[in-house]
N, CA and C atoms as an extended XYZ file, in Angstrom:
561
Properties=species:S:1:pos:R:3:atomname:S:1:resname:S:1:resid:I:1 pbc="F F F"
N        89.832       96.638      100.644 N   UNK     1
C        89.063       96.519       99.418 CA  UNK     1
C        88.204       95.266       99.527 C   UNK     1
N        86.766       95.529       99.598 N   UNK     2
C        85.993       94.503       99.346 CA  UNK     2
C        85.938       93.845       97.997 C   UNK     2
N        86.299       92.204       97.760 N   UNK     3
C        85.925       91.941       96.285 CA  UNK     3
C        84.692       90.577       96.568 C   UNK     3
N        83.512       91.244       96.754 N   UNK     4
C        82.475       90.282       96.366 CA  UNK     4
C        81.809       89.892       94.871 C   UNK     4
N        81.517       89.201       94.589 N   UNK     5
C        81.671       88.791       93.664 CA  UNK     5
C        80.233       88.877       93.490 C   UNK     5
N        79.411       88.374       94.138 N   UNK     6
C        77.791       89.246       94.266 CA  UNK     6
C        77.406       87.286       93.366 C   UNK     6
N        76.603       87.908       92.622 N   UNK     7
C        75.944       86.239       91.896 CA  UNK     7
C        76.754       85.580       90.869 C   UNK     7
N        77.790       86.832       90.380 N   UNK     8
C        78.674       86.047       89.266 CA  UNK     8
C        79.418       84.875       89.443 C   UNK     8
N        79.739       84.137       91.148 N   UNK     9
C        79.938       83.542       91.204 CA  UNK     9
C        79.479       81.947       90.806 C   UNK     9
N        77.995       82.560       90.613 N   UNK    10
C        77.020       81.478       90.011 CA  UNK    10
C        76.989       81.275       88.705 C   UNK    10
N        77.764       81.930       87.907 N   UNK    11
C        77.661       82.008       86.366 CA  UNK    11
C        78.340       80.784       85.902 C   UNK    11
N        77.663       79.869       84.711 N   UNK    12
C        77.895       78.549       84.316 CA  UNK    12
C        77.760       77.866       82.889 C   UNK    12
N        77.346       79.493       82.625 N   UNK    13
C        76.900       79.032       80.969 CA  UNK    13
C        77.454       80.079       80.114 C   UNK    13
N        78.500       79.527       79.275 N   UNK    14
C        79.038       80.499       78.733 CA  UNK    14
C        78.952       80.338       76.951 C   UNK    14
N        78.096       80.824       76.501 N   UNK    15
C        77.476       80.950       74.898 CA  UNK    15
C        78.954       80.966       74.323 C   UNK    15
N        79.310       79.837       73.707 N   UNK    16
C        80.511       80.165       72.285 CA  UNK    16
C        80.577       81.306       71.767 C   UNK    16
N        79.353       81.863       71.467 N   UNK    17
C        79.323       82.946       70.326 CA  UNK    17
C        79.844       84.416       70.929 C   UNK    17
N        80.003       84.404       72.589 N   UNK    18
C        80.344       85.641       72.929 CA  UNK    18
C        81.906       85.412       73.009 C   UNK    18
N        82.551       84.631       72.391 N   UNK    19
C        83.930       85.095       72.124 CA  UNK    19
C        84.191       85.323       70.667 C   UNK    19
N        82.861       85.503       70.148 N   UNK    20
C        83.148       85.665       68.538 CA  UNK    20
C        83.667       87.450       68.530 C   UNK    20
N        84.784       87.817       67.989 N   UNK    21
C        85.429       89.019       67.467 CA  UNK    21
C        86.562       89.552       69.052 C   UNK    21
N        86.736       88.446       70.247 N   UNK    22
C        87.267       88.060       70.994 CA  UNK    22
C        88.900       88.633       70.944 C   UNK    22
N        89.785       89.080       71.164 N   UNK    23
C        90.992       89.030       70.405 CA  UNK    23
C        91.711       88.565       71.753 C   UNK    23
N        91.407       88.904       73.027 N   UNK    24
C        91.995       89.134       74.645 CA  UNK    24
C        91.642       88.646       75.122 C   UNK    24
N        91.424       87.683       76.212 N   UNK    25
C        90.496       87.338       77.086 CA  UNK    25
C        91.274       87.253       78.103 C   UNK    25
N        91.224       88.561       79.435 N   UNK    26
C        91.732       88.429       80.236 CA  UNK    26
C        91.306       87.774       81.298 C   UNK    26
N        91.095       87.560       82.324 N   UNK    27
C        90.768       86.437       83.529 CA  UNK    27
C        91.411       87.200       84.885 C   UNK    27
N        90.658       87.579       85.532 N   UNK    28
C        91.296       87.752       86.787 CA  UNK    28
C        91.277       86.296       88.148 C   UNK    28
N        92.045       86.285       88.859 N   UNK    29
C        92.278       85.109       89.698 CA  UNK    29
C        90.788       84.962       90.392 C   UNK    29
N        90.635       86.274       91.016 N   UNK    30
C        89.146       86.088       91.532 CA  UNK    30
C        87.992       85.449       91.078 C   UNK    30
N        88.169       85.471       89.249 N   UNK    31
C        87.167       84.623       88.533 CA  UNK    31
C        87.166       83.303       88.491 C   UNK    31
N        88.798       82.710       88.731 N   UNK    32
C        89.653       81.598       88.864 CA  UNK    32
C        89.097       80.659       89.938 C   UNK    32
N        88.889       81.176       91.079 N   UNK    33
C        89.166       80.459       92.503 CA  UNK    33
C        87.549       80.379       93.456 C   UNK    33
N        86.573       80.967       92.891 N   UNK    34
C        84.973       80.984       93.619 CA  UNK    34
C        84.597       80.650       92.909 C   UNK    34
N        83.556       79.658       93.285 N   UNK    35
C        81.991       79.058       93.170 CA  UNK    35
C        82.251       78.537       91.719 C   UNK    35
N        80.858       78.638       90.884 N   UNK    36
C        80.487       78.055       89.847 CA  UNK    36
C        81.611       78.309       88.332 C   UNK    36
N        81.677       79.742       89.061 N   UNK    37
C        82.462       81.098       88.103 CA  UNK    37
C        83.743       80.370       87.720 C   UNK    37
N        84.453       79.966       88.853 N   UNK    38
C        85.863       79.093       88.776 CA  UNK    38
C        85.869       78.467       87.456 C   UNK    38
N        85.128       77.137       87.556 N   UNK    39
C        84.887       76.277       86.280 CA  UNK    39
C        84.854       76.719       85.146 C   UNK    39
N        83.526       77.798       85.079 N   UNK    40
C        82.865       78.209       83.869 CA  UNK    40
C        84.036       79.221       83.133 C   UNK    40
N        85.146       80.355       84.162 N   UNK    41
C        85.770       80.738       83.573 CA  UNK    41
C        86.752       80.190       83.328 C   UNK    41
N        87.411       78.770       83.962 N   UNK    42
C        88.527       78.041       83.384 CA  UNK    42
C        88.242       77.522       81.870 C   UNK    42
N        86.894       76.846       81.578 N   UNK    43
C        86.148       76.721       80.203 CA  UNK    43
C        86.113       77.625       79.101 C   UNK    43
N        86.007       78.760       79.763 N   UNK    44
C        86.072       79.890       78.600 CA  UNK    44
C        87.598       80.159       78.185 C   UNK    44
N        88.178       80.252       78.975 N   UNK    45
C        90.014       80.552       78.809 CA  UNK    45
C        90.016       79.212       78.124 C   UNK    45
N        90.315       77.753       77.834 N   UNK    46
C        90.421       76.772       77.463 CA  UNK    46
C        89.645       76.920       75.801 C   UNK    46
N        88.606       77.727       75.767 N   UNK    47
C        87.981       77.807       74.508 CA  UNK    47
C        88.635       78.942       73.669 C   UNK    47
N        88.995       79.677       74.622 N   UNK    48
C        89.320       81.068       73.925 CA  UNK    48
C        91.292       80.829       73.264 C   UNK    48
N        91.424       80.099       74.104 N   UNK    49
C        93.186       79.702       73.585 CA  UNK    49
C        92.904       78.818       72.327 C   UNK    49
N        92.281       77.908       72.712 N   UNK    50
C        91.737       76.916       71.622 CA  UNK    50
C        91.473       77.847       70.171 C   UNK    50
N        91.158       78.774       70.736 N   UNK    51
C        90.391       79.545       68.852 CA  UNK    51
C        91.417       81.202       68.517 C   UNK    51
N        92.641       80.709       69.174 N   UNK    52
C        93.738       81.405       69.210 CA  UNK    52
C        93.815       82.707       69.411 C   UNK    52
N        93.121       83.179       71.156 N   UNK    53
C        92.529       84.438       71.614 CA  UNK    53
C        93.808       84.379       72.334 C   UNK    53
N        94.433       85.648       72.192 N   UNK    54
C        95.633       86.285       73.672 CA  UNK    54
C        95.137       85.669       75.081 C   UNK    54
N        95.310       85.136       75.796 N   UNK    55
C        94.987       84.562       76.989 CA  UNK    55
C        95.644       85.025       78.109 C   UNK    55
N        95.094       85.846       78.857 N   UNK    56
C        96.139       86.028       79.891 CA  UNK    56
C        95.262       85.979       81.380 C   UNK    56
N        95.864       85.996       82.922 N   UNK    57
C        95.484       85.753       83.702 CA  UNK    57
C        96.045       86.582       84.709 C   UNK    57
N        95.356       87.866       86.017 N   UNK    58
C        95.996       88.358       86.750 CA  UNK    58
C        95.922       88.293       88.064 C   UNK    58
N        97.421       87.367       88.633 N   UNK    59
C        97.172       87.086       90.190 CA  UNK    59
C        95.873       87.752       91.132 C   UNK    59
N        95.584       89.264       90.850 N   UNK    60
C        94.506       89.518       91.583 CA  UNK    60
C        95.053       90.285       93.042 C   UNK    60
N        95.232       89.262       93.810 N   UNK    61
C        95.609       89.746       95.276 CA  UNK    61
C        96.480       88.666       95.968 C   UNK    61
N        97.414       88.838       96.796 N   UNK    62
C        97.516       88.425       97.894 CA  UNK    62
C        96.622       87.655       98.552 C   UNK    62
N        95.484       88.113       98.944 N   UNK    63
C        94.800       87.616       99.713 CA  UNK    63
C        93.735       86.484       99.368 C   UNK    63
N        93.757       86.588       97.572 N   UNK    64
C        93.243       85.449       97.233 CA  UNK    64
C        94.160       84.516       96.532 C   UNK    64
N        95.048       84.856       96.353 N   UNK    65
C        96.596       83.639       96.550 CA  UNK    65
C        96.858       82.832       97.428 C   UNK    65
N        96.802       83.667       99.087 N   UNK    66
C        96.786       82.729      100.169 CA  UNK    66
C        95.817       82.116      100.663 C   UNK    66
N        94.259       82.321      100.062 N   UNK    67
C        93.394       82.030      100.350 CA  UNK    67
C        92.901       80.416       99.613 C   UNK    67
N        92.928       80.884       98.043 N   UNK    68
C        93.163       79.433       97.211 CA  UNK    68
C        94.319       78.685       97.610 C   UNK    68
N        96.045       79.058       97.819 N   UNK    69
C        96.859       78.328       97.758 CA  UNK    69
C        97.969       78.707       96.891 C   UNK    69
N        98.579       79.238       97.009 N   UNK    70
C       100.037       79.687       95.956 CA  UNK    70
C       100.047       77.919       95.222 C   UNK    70
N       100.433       76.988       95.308 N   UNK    71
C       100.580       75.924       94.959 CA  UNK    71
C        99.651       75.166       93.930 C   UNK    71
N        98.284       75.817       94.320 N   UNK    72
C        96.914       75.300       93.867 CA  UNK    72
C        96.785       76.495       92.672 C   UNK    72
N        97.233       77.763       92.846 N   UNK    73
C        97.102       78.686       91.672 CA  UNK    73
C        98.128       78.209       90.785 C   UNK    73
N        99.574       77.461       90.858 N   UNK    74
C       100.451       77.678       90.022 CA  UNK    74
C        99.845       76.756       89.233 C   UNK    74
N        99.285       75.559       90.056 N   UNK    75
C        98.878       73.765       88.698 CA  UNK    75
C        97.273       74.653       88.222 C   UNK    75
N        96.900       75.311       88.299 N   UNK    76
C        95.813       75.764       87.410 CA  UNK    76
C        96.082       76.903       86.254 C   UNK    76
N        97.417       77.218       86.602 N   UNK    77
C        98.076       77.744       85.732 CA  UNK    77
C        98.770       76.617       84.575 C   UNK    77
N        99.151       75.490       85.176 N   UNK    78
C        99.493       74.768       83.998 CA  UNK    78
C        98.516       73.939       83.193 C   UNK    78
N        97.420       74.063       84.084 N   UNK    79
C        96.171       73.441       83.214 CA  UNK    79
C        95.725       74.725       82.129 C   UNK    79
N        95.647       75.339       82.456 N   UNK    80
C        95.263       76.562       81.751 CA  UNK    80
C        95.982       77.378       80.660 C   UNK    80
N        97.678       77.025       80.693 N   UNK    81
C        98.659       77.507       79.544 CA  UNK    81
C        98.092       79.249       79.271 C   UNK    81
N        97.654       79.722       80.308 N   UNK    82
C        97.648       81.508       79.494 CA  UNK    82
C        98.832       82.010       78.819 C   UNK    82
N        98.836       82.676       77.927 N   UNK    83
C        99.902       83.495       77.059 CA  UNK    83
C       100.464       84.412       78.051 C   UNK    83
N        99.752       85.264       79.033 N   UNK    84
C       100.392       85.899       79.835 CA  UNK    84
C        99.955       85.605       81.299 C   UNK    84
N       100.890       86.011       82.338 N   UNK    85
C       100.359       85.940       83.791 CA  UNK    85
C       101.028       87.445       84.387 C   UNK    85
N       100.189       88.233       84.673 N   UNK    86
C       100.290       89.441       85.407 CA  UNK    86
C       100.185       89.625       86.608 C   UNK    86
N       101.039       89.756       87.286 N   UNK    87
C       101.375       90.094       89.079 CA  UNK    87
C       101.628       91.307       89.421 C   UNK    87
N       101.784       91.828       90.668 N   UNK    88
C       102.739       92.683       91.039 CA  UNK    88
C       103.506       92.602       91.850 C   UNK    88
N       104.699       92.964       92.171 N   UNK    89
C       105.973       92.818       92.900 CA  UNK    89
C       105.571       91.634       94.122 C   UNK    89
N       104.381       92.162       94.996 N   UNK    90
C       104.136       91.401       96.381 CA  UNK    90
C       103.869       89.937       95.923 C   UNK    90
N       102.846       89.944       94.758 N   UNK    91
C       102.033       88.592       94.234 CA  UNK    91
C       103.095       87.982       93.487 C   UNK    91
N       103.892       87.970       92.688 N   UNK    92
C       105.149       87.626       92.364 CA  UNK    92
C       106.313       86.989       93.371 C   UNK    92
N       106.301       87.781       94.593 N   UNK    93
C       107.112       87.098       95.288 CA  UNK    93
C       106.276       85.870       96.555 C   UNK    93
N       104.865       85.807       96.391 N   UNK    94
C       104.698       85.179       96.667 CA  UNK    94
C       104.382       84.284       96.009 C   UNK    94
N       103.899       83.661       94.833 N   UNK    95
C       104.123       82.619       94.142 CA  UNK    95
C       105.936       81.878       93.675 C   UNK    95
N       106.585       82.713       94.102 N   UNK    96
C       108.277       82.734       94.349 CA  UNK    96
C       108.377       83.003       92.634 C   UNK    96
N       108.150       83.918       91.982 N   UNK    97
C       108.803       83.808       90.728 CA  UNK    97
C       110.031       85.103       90.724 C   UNK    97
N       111.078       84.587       89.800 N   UNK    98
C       111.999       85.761       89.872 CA  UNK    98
C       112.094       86.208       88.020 C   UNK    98
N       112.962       85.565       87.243 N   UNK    99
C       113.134       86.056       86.465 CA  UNK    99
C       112.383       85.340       85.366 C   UNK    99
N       111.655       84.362       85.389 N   UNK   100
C       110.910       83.420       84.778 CA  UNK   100
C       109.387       83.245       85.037 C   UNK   100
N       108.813       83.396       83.883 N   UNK   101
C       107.069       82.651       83.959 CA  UNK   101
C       107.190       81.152       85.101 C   UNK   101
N       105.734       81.224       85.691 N   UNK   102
C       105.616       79.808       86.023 CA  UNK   102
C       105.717       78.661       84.656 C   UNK   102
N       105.586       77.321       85.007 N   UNK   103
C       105.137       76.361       84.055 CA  UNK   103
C       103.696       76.850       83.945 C   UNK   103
N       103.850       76.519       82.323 N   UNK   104
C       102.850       76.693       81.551 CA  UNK   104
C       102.076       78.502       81.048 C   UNK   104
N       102.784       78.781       81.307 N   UNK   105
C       102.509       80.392       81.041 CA  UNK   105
C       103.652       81.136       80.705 C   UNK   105
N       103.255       81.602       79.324 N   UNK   106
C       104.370       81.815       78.030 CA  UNK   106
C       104.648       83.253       78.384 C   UNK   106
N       104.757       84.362       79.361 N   UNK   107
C       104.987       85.354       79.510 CA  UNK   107
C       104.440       85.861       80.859 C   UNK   107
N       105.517       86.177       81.766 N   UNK   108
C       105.022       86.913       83.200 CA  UNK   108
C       105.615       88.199       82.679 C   UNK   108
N       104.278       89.261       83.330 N   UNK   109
C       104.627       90.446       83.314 CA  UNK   109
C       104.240       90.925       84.758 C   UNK   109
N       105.463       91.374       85.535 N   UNK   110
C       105.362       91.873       86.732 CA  UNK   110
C       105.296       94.049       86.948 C   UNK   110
N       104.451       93.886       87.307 N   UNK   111
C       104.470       95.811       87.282 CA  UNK   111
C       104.469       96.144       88.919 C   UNK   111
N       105.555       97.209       88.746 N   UNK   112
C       105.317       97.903       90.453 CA  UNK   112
C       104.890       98.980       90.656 C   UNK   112
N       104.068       99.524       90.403 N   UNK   113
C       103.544      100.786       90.426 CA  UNK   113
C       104.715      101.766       89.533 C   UNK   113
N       105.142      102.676       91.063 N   UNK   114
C       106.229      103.632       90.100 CA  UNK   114
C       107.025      103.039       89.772 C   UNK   114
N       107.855      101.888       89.884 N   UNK   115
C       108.530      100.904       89.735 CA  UNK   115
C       108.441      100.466       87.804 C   UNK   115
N       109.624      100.140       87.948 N   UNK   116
C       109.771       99.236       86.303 CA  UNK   116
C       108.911       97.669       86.542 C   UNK   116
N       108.278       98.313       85.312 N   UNK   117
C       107.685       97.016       85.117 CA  UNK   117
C       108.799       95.562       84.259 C   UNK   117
N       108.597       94.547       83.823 N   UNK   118
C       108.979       93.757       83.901 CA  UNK   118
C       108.328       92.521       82.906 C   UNK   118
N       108.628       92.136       81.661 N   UNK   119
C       108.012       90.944       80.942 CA  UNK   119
C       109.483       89.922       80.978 C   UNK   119
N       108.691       88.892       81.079 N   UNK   120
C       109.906       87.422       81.322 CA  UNK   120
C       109.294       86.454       80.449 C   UNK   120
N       110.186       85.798       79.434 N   UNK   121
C       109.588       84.203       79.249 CA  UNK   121
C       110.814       83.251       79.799 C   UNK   121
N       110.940       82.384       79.201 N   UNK   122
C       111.489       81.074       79.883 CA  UNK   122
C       112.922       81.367       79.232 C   UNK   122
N       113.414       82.519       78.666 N   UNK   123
C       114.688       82.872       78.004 CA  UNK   123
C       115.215       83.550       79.159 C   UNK   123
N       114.181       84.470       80.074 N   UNK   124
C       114.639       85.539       81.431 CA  UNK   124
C       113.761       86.748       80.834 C   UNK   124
N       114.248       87.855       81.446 N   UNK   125
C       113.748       89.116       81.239 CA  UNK   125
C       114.226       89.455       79.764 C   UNK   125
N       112.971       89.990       79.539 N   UNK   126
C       112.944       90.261       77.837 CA  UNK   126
C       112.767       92.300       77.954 C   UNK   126
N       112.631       92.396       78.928 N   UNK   127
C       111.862       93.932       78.679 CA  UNK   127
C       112.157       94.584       80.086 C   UNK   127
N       112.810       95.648       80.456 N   UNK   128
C       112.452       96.226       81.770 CA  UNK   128
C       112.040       97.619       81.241 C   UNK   128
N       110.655       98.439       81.601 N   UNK   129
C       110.247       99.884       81.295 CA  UNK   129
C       109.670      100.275       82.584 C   UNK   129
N       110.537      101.590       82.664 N   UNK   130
C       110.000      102.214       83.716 CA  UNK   130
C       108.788      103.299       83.559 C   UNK   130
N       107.996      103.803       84.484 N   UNK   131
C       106.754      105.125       83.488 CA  UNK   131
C       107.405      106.090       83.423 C   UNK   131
N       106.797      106.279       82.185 N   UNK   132
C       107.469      107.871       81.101 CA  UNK   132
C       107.617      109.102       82.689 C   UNK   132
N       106.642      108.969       83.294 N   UNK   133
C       106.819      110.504       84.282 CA  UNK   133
C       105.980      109.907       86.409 C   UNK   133
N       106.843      110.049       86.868 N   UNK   134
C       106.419      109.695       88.273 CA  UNK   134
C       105.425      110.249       88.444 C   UNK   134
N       104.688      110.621       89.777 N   UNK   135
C       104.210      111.282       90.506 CA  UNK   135
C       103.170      111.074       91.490 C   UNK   135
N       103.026      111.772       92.424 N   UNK   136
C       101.683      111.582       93.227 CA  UNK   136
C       100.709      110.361       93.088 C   UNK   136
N       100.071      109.682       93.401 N   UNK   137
C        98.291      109.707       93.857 CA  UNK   137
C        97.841      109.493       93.935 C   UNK   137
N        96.755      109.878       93.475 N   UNK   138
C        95.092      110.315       94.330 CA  UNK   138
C        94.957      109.063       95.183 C   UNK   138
N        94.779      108.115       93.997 N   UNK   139
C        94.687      106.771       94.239 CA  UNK   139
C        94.893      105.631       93.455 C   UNK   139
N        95.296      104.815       93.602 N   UNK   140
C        95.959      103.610       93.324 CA  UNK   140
C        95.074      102.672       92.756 C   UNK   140
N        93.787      102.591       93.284 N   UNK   141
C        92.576      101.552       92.978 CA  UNK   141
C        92.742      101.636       91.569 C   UNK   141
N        92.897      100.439       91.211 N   UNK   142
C        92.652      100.523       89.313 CA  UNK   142
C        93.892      100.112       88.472 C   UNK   142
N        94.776      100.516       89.396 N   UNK   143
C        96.032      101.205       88.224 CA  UNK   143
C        96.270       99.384       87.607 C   UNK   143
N        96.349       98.709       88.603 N   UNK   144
C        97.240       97.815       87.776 CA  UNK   144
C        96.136       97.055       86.814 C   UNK   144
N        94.864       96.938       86.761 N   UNK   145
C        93.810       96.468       85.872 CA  UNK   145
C        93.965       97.323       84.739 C   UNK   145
N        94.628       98.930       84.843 N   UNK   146
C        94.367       99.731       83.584 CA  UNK   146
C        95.927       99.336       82.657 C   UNK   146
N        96.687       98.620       83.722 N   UNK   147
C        98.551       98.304       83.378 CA  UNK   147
C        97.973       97.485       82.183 C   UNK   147
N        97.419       96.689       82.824 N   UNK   148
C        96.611       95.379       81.321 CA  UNK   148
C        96.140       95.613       80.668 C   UNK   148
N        95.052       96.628       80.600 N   UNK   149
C        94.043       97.442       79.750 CA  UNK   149
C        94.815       98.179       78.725 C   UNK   149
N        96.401       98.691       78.904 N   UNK   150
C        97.039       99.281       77.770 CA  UNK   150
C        97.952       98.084       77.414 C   UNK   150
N        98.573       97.072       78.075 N   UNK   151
C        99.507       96.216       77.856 CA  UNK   151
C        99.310       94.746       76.821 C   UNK   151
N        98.319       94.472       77.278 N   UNK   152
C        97.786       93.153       76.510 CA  UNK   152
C        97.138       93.616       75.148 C   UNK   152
N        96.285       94.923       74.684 N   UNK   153
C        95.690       95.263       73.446 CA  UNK   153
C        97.175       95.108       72.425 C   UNK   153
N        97.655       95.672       73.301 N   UNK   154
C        99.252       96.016       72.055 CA  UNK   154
C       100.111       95.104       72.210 C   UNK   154
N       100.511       94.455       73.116 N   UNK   155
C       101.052       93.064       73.091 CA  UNK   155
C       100.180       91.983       72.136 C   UNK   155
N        99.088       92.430       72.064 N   UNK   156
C        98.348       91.024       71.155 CA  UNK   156
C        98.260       91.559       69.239 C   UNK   156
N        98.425       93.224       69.488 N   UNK   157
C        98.490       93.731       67.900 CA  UNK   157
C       100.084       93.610       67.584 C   UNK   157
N       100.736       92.602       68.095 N   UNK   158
C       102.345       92.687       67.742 CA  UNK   158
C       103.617       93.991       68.282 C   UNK   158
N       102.695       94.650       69.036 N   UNK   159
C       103.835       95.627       69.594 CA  UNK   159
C       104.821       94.951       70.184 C   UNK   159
N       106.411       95.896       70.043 N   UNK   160
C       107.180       95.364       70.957 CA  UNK   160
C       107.336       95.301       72.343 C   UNK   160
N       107.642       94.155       72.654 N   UNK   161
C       106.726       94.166       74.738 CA  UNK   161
C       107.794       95.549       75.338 C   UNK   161
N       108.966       96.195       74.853 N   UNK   162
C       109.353       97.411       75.421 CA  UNK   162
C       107.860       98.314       75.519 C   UNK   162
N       107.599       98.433       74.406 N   UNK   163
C       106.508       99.284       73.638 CA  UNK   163
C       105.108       99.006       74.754 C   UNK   163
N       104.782       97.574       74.488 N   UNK   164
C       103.823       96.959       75.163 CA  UNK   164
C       103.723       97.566       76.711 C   UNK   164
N       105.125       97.391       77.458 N   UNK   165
C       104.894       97.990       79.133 CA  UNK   165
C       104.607       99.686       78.674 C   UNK   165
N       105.068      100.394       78.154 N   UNK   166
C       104.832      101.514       78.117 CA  UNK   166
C       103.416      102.005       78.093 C   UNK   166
N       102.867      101.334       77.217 N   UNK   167
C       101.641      101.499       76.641 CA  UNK   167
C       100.465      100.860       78.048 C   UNK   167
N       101.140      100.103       78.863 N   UNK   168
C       100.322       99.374       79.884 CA  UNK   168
C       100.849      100.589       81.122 C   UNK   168
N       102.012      101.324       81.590 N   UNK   169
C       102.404      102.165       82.373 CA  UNK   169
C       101.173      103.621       81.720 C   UNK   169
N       101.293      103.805       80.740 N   UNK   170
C       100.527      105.491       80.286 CA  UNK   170
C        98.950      105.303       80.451 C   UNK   170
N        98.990      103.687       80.180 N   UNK   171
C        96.764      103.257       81.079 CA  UNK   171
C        96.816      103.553       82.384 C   UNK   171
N        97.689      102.803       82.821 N   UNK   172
C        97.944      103.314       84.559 CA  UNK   172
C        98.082      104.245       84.902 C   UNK   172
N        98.719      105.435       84.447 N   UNK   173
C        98.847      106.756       85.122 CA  UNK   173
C        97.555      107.325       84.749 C   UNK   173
N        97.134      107.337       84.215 N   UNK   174
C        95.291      107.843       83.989 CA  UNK   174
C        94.732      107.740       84.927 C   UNK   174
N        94.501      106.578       85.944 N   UNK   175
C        94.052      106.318       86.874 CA  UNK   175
C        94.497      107.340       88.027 C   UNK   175
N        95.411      107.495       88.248 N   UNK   176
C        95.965      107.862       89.045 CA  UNK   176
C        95.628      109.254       89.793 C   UNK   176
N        94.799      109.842       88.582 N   UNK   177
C        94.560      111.329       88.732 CA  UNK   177
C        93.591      111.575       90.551 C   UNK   177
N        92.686      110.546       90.336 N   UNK   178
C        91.285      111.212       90.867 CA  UNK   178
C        91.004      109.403       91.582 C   UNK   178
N        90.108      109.737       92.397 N   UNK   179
C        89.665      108.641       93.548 CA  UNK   179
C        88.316      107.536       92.948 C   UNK   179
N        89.227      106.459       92.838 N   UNK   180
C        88.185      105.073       92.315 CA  UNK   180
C        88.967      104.767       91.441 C   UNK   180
N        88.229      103.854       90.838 N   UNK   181
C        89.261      103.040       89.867 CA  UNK   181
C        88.031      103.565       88.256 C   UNK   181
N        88.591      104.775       88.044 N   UNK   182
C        88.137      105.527       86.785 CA  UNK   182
C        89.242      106.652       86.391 C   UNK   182
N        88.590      106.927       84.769 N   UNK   183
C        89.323      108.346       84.299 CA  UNK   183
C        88.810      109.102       83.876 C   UNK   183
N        88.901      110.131       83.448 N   UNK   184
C        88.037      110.655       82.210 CA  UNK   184
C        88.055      110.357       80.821 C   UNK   184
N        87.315      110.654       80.577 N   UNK   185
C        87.338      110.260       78.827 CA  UNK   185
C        88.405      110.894       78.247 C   UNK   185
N        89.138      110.537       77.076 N   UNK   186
C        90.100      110.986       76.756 CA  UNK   186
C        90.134      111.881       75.875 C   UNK   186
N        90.458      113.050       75.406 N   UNK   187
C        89.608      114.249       74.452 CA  UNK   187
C        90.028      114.044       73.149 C   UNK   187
């Protein structure tokens, strides 16, 4: 998987007003760790917690874990205090977390594909949900960006985080149908 980042890495100016009606602001690591983008999106997460937006942040890859630094991602995690940090099984065990968030991040949620997913705060595991129905496929590209796409809306409207993985497992299997990281519209 190519992740170029193309010019967004150059992006540096981020208007207050586009976090107005804001409720989420997720962050992927990739936005975290290149060029200009790094800064500008550590600024926006810092503004968006500040004006009491769900904050969360997702390891991304492997390969840009070992690339920034497992060590160098965890202290930008404590500069940063996100409400959530989202991994999966591999990215999890390489930042070494087991049953606990890093410092400074009030909720790790680890997902394994067909696998039970997993929310932790600093009490231990609060939640293990496995997906409602296995199966096949197509392809994988997507799934765990769509895990967040159902997990964090309803984790931030007060669902219960049982509720919350479910709701982040039934985004993910959508994906799953057909090749790319898309679905169809839902009828």
């Amino acid at each position: 998987m190519l992740t170029d980042r193309g010019s967004a890495v150059e992006l540096d100016v981020i208007d207050d007003t586009w976090l107005d009606g804001v409720n989420v602001l997720h962050l992927p690591a990739y936005s975290l760790t290149a060029g200009r983008l790094a800064e500008t999106s550590a600024g926006v997460a810092r503004r968006a917690r500040a004006a009491g937006v769900l904050t969360s942040v997702d390891a991304s890859s492997i390969a840009v874990l070992e690339a920034y630094g497992s060590m160098r991602f965890l202290a930008l995690l404590v500069d940063l205090q996100p409400d959530v940090l989202l991994t999966n099984d591999d990215e999890a065990r390489l930042l070494d977390l087991r049953d606990r968030p890093p410092d400074g991040v009030g909720l790790l949620v680890v997902h394994r594909g067909r696998g039970a997913a997993t929310a932790a705060d600093f009490s231990g595991t609060l939640a293990t949900v496995s997906p409602a129905t296995l199966r096949d496929a197509a392809d994988t590209t997507g799934a765990g960006d769509a895990f967040a796409a159902g997990f964090l809306p309803a984790l931030q409207q007060g669902v219960a985080i049982d509720r919350a993985l479910a709701a982040g497992h039934a985004c993910a299997a959508r994906t799953l149908d057909g090749p790319g990281a898309s679905v169809e519209p839902v009828p």
